[in-house]
N, C-alpha and C positions, 0 to 999 in steps of 0.2 A: 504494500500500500504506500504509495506515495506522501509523505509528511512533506506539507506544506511549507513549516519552518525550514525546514532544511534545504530549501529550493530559494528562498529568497536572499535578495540582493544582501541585506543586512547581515544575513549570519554568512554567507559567502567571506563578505567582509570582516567580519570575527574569525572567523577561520585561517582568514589571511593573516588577520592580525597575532593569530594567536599561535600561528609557525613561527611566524617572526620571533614571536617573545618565547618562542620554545626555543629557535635557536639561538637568541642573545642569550637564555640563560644556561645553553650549553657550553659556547662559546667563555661566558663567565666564569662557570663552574670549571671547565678546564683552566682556566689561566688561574682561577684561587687553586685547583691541585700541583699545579706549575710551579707554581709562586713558594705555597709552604711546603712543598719537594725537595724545591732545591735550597731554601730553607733551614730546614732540618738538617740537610747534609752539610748546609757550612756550617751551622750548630756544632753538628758531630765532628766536623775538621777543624774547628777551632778548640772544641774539648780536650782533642786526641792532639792537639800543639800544646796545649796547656799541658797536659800528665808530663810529655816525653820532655817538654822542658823542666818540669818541675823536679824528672828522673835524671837529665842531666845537671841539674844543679846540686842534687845531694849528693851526686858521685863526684863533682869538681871539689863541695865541701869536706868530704865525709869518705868516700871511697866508695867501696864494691855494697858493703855492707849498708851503707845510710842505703843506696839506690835499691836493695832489695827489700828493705824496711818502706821506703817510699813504695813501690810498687806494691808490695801487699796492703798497706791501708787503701790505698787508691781503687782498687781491686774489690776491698770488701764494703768500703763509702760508698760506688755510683757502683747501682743498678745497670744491666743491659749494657755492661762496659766489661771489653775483655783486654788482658795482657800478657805483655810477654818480654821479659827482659835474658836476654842470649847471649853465655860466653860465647867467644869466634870457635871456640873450640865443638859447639855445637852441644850446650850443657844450661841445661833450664836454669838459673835462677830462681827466679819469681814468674808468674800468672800462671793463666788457665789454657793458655793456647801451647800446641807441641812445637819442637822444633820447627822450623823452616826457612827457604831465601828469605838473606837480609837485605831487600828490597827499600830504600829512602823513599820520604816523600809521601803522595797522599795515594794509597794503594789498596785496592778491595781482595780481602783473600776469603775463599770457604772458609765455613763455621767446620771445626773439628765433628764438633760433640750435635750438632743441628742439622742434619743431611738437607740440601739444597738453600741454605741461609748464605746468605753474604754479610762478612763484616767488613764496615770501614772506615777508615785508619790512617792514623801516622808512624811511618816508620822512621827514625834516626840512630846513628852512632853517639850518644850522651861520653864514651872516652875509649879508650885502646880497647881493644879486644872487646870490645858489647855492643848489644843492639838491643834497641828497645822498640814496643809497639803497642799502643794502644787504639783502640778501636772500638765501636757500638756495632750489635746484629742492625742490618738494616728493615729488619721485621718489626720494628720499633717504627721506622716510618712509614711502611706498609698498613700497618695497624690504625696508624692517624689517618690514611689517607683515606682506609677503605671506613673509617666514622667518618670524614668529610665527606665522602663520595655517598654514604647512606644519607644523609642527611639532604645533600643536596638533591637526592634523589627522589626523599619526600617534599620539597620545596618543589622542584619540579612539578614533581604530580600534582599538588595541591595549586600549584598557580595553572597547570594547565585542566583539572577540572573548576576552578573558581571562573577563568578562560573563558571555558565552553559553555558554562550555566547563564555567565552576562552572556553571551552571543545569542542563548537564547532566547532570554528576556528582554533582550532587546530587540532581538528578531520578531518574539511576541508581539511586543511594545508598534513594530513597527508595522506588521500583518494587519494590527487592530486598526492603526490608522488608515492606512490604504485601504481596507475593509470599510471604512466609516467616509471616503472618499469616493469608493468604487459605489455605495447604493444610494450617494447622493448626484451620483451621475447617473447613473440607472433610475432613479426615481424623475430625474429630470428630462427624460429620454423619453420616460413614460410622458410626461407634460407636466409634471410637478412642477413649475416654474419657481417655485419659493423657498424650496428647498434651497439650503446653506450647507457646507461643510462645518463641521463642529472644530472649533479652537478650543485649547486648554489654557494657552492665555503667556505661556514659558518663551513667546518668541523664538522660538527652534527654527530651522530651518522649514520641518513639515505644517508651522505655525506660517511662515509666512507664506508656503506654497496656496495653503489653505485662503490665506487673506487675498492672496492674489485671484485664484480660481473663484472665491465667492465675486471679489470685485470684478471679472469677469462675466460672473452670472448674469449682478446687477447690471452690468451694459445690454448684456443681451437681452434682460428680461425689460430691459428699458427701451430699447430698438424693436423687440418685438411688440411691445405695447403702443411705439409711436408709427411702427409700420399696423398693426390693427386700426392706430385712430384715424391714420393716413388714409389706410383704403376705406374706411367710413365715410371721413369727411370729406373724401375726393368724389364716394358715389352720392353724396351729398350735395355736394356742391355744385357739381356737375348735373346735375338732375334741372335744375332751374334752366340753365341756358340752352341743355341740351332739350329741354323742352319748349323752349321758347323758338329753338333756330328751326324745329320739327314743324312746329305752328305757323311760322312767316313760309317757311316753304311751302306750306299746303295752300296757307293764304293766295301763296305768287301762285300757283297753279290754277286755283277754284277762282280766284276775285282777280288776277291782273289782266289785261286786257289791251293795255298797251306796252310799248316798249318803255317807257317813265317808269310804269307798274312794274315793270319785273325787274327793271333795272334797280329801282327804291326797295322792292324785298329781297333783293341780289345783296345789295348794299348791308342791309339790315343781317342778314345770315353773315355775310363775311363779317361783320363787325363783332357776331357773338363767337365766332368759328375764332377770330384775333384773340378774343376774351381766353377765350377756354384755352389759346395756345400759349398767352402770357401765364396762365398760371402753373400749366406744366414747363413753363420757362423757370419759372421761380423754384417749385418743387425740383426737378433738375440741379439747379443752381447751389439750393443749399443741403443737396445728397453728394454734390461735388465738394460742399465744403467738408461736410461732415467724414466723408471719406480721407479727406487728410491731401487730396490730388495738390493742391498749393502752396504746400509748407514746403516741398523743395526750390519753392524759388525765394524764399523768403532774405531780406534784406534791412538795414536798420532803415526805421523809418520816423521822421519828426512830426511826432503827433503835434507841435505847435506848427508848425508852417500847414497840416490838415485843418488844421481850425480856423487859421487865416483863409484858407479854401473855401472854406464850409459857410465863414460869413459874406466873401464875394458871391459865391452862389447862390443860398440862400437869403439873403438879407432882404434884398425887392421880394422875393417870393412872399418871405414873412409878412412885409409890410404890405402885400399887393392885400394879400390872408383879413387885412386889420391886426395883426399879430407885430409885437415885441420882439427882433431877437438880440440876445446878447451875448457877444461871445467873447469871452476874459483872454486877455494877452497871457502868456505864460513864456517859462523862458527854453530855449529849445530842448529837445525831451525826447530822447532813440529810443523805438524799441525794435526788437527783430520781428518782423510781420510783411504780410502784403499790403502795400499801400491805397491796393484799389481795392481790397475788399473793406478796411479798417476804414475808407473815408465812405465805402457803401453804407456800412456800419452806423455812424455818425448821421448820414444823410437820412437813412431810414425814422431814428430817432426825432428826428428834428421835423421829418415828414410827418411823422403820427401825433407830434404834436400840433404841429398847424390843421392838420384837419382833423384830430379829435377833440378838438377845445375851441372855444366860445373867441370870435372878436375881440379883439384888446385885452390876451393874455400873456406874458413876460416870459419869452422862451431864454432858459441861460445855461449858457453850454460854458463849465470851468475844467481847469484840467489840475491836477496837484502832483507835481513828481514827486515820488518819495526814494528814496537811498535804494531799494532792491524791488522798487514795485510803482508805477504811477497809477492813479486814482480819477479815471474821468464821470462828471456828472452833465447829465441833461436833465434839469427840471423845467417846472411850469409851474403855473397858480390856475391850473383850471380847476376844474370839478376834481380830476383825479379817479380812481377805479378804486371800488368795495374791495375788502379785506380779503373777502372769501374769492377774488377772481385773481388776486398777485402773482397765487403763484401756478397761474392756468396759461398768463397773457405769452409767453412763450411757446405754448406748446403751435403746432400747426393748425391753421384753419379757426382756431378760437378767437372768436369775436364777441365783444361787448353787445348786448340787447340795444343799446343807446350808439350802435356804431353798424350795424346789420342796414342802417341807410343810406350810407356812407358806403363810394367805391373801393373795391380790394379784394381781399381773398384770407386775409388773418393771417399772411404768410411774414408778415415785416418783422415783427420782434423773432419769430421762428430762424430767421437768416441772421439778426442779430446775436442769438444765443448760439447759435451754431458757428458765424466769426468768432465771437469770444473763446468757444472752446476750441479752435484751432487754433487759435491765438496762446491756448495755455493759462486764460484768465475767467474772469466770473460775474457774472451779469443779476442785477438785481433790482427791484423796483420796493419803491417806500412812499409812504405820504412827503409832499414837499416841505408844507406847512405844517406848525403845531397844534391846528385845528382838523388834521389828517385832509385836508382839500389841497391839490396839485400834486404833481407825480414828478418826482426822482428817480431815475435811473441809473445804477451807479455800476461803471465798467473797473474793473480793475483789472491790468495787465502787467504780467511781470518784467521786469526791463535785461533779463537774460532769460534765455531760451533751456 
């Protein structure tokens, strides 16, 4: 049967990891056996200089007799230490070892009395005619090694099952997520549109995956609801002219009678067939922005010298309107954007408010740079829009009851919120006044990309 943990990326990755740390700690474990090996042997090579000097100095003081007085305490003092003091004549004095070559120097001979031991040693001439030698079994270091080498051996085992148990648990740990991702894509597939991925809140990586894919969702779940409202308001919208251009045609048919007639209901059909193609102009327009097609040509651009634009343009319009415009000097102000959609932008504003507001209202367009962000507003002191419509006036096709007699298609602030978000910034509408009458609109655009 296939175990799932064991199949996934995670414990892969522990697995890996966990050779690794199996081989650094073999790698380790050898070089600490290395280390007190050789250790111990210069231990024992410095011991075995210590006796034979301490054997030739009672013979330089004392003679033959101090030296074999020395070698027998020494002999029965240290443990695991053997000797051997040799007339040249080939005649034991002192230790435990039988005769043999008088070998100088740092020398390993068999153990007599221990078949397969090695002892080892210093051998010297301490004065005329003798040799001495002492020396440790090296079963002494043997014995340390194989307690190091046990030891390390349960250190081993114990770090690589402690190892494999996190690899699982976090292999768990990490099934469970994926699990809790996989059936909120699944449930979304189904058409759960509301479904979230569940955060624990640790910023982990699989925390931010998570924040990312939900922030995805909401896009999509927000594009599919303005493509829903879309195809509503457009069979919506569309129903009126498309019924009216059906009606003059029948008219030109049943009632014209001369060429004036058919040409004046000719005329009348083209003019609704324009209608209907400026508004799929606009729709068009701002699925072009919203797709992002314009940010590659993007450039710095001086929201103050668009302003100066905006009042030669607009200024006779306003006034022709009976309308106020005012528009604040400011001092020049980059940001990265297109220039032709950002004075669209602007124009739009300034548009909606000339024809959704009363004669002799006070259009004022300010601009605020700030250090990492500029701040532009369009107000008015007209009437202004109910609380309950702020935050609709955005969407496509939404139009005011008080503005439904009024030419358009509710597409204007829709292309404004749609530059702003290409733009990287955020569009918002408030009362102007403290008595909540006329409308602020406030752009804010950051001044790097």
């Amino acid at each position: 049967m296939r175990i799932r943990i064991l199949h996934t990326e995670s414990f892969r990755l522990a697995a890996i990891y966990t050779a690794v740390f199996a081989l650094c700690i073999g790698v380790i474990g050898a070089s600490v056996l290395a280390v007190t090996e050789k250790a111990l042997r210069d231990q024992i090579v410095q011991y075995s200089s210590a006796d034979t000097t301490a054997i030739r100095d009672s013979y330089a003081k004392q003679g033959v007799h101090e030296a074999v007085e020395v070698t027998q305490q020494r002999l029965a003092a240290v443990r695991h230490t053997d000797f051997l003091l040799l007339q040249q004549n080939g005649r034991v004095l002192a230790g435990n070892l039988d005769a043999r070559d008088e070998r100088v120097g740092v020398i390993e001979i068999p153990s007599p009395v221990r078949h397969g031991h090695v002892i080892l040693g210093v051998g010297s001439r301490p004065g005329p005619g003798l040799y001495a030698f002492s020396g440790t079994d090296l079963a002494f270091v043997a014995a340390v090694r194989a307690r190091i080498l046990g030891r390390l051996i349960w250190l081993f085992a114990g770090a690589l099952l402690l190892a494999a148990l996190s690899g699982l648990l976090v292999s768990r740990s990490f099934v469970a997520r994926m699990d809790a991702i996989a059936r909120t894509c699944r449930a979304i597939m189904a058409g759960n549109l509301r479904d979230r991925i569940p955060a624990r809140g640790d910023q982990n990586e699989l925390d931010r995956l998570a924040a990312t894919i939900n922030a995805m969702l909401d896009r999509i779940a927000a594009l599919m609801e303005n493509l829903r409202q879309v195809s509503s308001d457009v069979a919506h919208d569309l129903r009126t002219p498309l019924t009216h251009l059906r009606q003059r045609l029948e008219r030109a048919r049943s009632e014209s009678h001369s060429p004036e007639e058919y040409a004046a209901a000719l005329d009348g059909a083209i003019g609704a067939a324009d209608e209907m193609l400026s508004l799929f102009s606009a729709l068009l327009r701002i699925a072009q922005i919203e797709g992002g097609a314009r940010r590659g040509g993007f450039a710095p651009v001086d929201l103050a010298a668009l302003l100066k634009k905006l009042r030669e343009v607009y200024g006779a319009v306003a006034e022709d309107a009976g309308h106020r415009l005012v528009v604040t000097d400011a001092p020049p102000c980059l940001v990265p954007g297109d220039a032709e959609l950002l004075f669209q932008l602007l124009a739009n504003l300034v548009e909606n408010a000339i024809v959704h507001t009363p004669a002799g209202t006070r259009i004022a367009v300010t601009l605020r740079p700030g250090t990492d962000q500029t701040v532009l507003v369009v107000q008015d002191d007209g009437p202004g829009i109910p609380a309950a419509a702020r935050d609709k006036v955005f969407r496509r096709f939404y139009r005011l009851d008080a503005s439904r007699s009024t030419p358009g298609h509710g597409l204007g602030l829709a292309l404004v919120a749609a530059v702003a978000e290409l733009h990287g910034g955020a569009v918002a509408v408030a009362p102007a006044l403290p008595s909540g009458q006329g409308l602020a609109v406030t752009l804010v655009l950051p001044l790097s990309p």
